[in-house]
C-alpha positions in Angstrom: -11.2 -10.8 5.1 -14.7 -13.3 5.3 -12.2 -15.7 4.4 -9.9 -15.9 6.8 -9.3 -16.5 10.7 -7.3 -14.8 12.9 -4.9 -17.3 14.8 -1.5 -17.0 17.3 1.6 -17.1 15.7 1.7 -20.3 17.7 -0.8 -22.1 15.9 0.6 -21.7 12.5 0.6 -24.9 10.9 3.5 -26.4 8.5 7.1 -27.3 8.4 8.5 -23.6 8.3 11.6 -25.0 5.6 9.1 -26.4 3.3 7.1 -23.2 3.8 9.6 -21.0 3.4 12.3 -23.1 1.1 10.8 -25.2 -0.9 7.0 -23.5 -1.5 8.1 -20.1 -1.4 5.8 -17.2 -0.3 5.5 -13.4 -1.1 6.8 -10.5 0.6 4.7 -7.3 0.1 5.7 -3.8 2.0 3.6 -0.9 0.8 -0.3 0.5 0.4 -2.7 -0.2 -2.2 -1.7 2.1 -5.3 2.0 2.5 -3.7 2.9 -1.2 -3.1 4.9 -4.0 -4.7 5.6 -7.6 -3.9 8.6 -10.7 -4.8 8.5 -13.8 -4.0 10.7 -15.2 -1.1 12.6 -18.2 -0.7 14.7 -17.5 2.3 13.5 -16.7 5.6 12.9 -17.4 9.4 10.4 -18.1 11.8 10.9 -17.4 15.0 10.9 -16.0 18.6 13.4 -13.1 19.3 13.2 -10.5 21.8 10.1 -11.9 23.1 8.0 -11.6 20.6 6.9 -13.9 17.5 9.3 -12.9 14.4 9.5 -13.1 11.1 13.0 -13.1 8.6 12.9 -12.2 5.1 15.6 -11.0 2.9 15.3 -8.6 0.0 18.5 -7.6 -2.2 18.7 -3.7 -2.7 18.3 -4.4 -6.7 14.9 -5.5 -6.5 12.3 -3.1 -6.7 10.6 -4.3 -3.0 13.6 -3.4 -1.5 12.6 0.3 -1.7 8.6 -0.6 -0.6 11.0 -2.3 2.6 12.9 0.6 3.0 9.9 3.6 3.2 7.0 1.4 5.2 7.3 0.0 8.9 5.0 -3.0 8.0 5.4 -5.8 5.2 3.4 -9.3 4.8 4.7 -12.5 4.4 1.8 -14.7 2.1 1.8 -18.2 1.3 0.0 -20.1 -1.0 -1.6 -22.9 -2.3 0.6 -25.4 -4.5 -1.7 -24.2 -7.3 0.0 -21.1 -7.4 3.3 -22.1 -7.9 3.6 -19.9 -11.3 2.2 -17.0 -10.2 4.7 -17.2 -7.6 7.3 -17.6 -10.4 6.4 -14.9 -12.1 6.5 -12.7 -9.0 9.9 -13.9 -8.6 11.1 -13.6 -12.3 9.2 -9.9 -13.2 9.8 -6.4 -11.9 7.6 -4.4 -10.5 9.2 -1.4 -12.4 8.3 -3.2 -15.8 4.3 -5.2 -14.8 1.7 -5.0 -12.9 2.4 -8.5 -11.2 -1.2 -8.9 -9.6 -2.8 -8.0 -12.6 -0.4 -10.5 -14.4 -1.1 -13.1 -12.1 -4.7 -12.9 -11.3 -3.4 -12.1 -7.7 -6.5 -10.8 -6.2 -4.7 -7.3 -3.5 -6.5 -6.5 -0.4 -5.5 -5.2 3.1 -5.5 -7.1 5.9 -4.6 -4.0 8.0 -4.7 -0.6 7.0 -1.0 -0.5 6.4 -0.4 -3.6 4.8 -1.3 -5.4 1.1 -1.4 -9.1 0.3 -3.8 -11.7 -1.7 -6.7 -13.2 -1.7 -5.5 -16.3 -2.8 -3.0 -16.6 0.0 -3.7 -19.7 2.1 -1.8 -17.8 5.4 -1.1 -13.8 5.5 1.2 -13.1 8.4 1.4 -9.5 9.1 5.1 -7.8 10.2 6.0 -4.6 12.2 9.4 -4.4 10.9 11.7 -4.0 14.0 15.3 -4.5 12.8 16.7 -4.3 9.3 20.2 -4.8 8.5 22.4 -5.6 5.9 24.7 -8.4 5.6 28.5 -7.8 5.6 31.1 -10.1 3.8 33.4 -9.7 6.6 30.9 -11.5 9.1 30.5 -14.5 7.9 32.4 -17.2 9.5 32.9 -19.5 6.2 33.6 -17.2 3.4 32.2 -19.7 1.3 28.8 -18.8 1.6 29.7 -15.2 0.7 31.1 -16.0 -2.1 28.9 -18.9 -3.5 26.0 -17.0 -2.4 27.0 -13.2 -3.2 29.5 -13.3 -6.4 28.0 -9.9 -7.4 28.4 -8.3 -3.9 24.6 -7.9 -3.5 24.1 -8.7 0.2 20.3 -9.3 1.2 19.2 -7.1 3.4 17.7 -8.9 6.4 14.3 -7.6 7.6 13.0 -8.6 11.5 9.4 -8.1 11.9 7.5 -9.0 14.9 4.4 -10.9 13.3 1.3 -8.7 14.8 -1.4 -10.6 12.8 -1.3 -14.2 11.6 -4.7 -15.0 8.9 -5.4 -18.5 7.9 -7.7 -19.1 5.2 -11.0 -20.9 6.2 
């Protein structure tokens, strides 16, 4: 960690919908040896029940979902534009079938004892998770986004982690 700082969850800088939206990031839940990471596209920052949050959503099909399910803590890692493929990749490739890191040239380390992400990433934040829930077709309010977004019936489920640890490379 020589090569990051330690800053507030107020102090992270960036539009969060380009962050999140448009660059993407990765979401890793596990321990070095037991972990495994996808990249994200959807997702919140925010404050809720007084504390700093984090949203990210991971579809029970992918293999992360069941590193989300088993640990209390996940990161959230964004990267540098440079990285856009490796990010891809994460995206497009199972953790069942590849080693994605090893794929990528994704460099794992822990930023806490519970908790994996890369030393490429430009800003780590590190979740407690706090509230997970899945989403139900009967609550949306415009059934259109169920059914444009969810065809299959594969609801994300949502993941609320208070961020305890926010690292920005030097």
């Amino acid at each position: 960690m020589k090569h990051y700082n330690e800053i507030a969850p107020e102090s992270i800088e960036g539009n969060p919908f380009e962050m999140i939206g448009r660059k993407w990031f990765l979401i890793t839940a596990g321990v070095p040896g037991d972990y495994n990471t996808m990249t994200g596209g959807w997702g919140a920052l925010g404050y809720l029940w007084n504390r700093p949050v984090a949203i990210a959503y991971v579809r029970p099909v992918r293999h992360t979902f069941n590193f989300t399910e088993k640990n209390r803590w996940f990161t959230l890692s964004f990267f540098p534009e440079s990285r856009r493929e490796d990010l891809r990749f994460c995206g497009s490739n199972s953790g069942r079938d590849v080693d994605k890191a090893a794929a990528t040239g994704l460099t794992p380390f822990q930023p806490t004892p519970e908790t994996v992400s890369f030393s490429q990433a430009e800003l780590i934040l590190v979740c407690r998770k706090l509230y997970a829930h899945f989403l139900k077709p009967a609550e949306f309010t415009d059934p259109s986004v169920d059914s444009a977004c969810y065809p299959r019936h594969d609801h994300h489920r949502v993941y609320i982690g208070e961020i305890a640890k926010v690292l920005r490379m030097k």
